[in-house]
N, C-alpha and C positions, 0 to 999 in steps of 0.2 A: 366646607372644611371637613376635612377626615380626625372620626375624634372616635370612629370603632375599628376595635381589634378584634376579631372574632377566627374560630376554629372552627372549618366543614370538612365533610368527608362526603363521600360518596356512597350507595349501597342499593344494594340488586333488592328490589322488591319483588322478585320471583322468591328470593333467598340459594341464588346456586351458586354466588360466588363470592368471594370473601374479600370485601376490596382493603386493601391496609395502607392506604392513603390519605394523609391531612390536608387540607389548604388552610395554609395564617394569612390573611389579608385583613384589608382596611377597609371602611366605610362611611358616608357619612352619619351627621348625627342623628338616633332615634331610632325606634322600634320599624317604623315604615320605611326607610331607607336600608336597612338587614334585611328586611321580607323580601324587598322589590332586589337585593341583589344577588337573595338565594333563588327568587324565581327566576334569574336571569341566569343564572350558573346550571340550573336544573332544566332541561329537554321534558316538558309535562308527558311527546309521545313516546316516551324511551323507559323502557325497566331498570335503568340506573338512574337514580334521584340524586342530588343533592339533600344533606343535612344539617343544621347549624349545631352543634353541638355545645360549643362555649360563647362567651367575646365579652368586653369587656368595654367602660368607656374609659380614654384617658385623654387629657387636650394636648398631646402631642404623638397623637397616634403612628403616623409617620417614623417617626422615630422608634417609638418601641417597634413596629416593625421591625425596621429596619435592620435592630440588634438582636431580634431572634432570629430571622433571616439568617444572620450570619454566626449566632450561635450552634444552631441548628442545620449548618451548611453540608455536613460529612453525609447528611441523613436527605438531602435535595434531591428528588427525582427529577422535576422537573418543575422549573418556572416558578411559583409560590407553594408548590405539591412536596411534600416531605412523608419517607416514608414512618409509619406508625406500625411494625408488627407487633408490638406488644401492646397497642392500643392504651398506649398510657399518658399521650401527650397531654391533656388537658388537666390532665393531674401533675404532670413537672411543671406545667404554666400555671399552677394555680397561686402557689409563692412568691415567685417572679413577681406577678402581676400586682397580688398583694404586698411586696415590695415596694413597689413605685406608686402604690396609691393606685391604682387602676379600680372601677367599681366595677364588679358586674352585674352582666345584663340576666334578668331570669328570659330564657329559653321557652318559648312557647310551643306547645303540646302539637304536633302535626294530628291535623283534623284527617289526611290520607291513610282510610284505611289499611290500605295496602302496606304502607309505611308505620302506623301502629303496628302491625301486625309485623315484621320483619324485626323490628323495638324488642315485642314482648318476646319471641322466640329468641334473641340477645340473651334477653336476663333470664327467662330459665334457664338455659343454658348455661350462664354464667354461676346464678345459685345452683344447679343443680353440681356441676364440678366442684364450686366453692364446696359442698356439702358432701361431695367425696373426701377433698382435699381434708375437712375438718377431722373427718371417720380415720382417717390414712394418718393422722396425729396423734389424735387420740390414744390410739391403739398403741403407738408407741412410747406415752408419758407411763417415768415411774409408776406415777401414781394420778390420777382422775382427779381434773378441774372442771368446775361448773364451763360450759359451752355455750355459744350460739352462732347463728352463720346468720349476719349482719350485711347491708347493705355493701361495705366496707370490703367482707370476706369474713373469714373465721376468725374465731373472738373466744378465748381461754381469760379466766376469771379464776386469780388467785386470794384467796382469804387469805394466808398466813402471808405472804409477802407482801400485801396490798398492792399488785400490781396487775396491769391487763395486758395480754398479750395478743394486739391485732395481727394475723396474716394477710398481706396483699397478696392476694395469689397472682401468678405472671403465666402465659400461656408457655413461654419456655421452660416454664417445673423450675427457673430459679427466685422462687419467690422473695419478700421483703419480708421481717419479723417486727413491728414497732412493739415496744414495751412501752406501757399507758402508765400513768402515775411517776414516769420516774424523773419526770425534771429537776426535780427538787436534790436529788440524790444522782444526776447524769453522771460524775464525774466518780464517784464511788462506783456505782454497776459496768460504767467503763472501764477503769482500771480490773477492776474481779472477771469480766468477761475478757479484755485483754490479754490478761496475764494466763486466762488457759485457752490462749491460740486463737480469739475470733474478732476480727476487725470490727470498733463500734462508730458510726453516725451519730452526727444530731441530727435530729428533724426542726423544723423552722419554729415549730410548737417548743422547742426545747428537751422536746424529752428520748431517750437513746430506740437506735431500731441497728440494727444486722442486715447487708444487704446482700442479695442474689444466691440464696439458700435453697437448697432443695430439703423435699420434706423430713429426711431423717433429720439433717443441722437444725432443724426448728425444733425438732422433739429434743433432741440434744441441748440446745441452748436453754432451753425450758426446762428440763429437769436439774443442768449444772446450775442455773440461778435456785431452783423451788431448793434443792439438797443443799449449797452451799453456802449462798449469796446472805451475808451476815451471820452466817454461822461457827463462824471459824474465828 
């Protein structure tokens, strides 16, 4: 019985080429039956691996396939292959999945050196841009909030508003803005952000974010909230 949902990708462990494709498929149940069908997806003599990135258990796996499959159909390369250029699929599945009850699986560490080492060149990379992205913000708030660049992405840290501002950085510069703390208050900072021109989201957590900004609109939204937002 298929009772796993899991998300692989592909990747050059030479590191020369940048593959931007998902596979969502099924499996059955337990940690040994995921191993045995990433080994089977992965060529051991070949410098393109196989990776398991996500997955999930749910007892009617089949079926949640099935409706991402076809959620996810505009973006189908090929077969169960769906393209990822922004490398964010695992993170739009992670709601979904926790929607319907889905648990997930923790992801075990590839003992391939080759394959750690392609991993750790990802995330400096990743931090090291995220930690431009933070400086490229900074530089243009009114006024200086405490910082940090977080596993997340950059992370602005307001005292006077009590509020946190995560950036998801996107590799097409139109990144995501979430404001942290503001559940409680969504419909009040929507409305004040609405009302001067800027489209607001709920996130699944409840609390508002701004999507597909490049990084001036962030420095912007960040300083109309710090100057306005309840002050008026």
């Amino acid at each position: 019985m298929h009772s796993i949902i899991y998300i692989m990708r592909h990747i050059d462990i030479g590191g020369h080429v940048d593959i931007p494709y998902k596979k969502v498929g099924i499996t059955g149940s337990g940690k040994a039956t995921l191993t045995s069908r990433l080994q089977q997806i992965s060529n051991t003599k070949s410098p393109i691996k196989a990776q398991c990135v996500a997955a999930w258990e749910h007892s009617d796996a089949r079926a949640v396939e099935s409706a991402l499959h076809s959620f996810m159909e505009e973006s189908r390369v090929e077969g169960e292959w769906f393209l990822d250029k922004e490398d964010t699929l695992v993170e739009r599945m992670q709601p979904i999945m926790s929607l319907i009850g889905a648990k997930p699986i923790q992801i075990e560490e590839s003992e391939d050196s080759y394959t750690k080492n392609v991993i750790k060149k990802e995330t400096e990379a990743r931090q090291k841009s995220d930690h431009i992205l933070l400086g490229e913000v900074s530089d243009l708030l009114d006024k200086p909030l405490r910082s940090s660049s977080r596993n997340s992405g950059p992370t602005f840290f307001s005292e006077d508003k009590e509020l946190t501002y995560y950036v998801n950085a996107r590799k097409s510069g139109k990144h995501h803005l979430s404001i942290g703390r503001s559940k409680g208050i969504f419909e009040e900072i929507r409305d004040f952000l609405e009302t001067n021109g800027y489209d607001v989201d709920q996130s699944h957590k409840g609390h508002a974010k701004v999507l597909n900004i490049g990084t001036s609109i962030i420095a912007d939204v960040i300083n109309l909230i710090e100057k306005g937002f309840r002050d008026s």
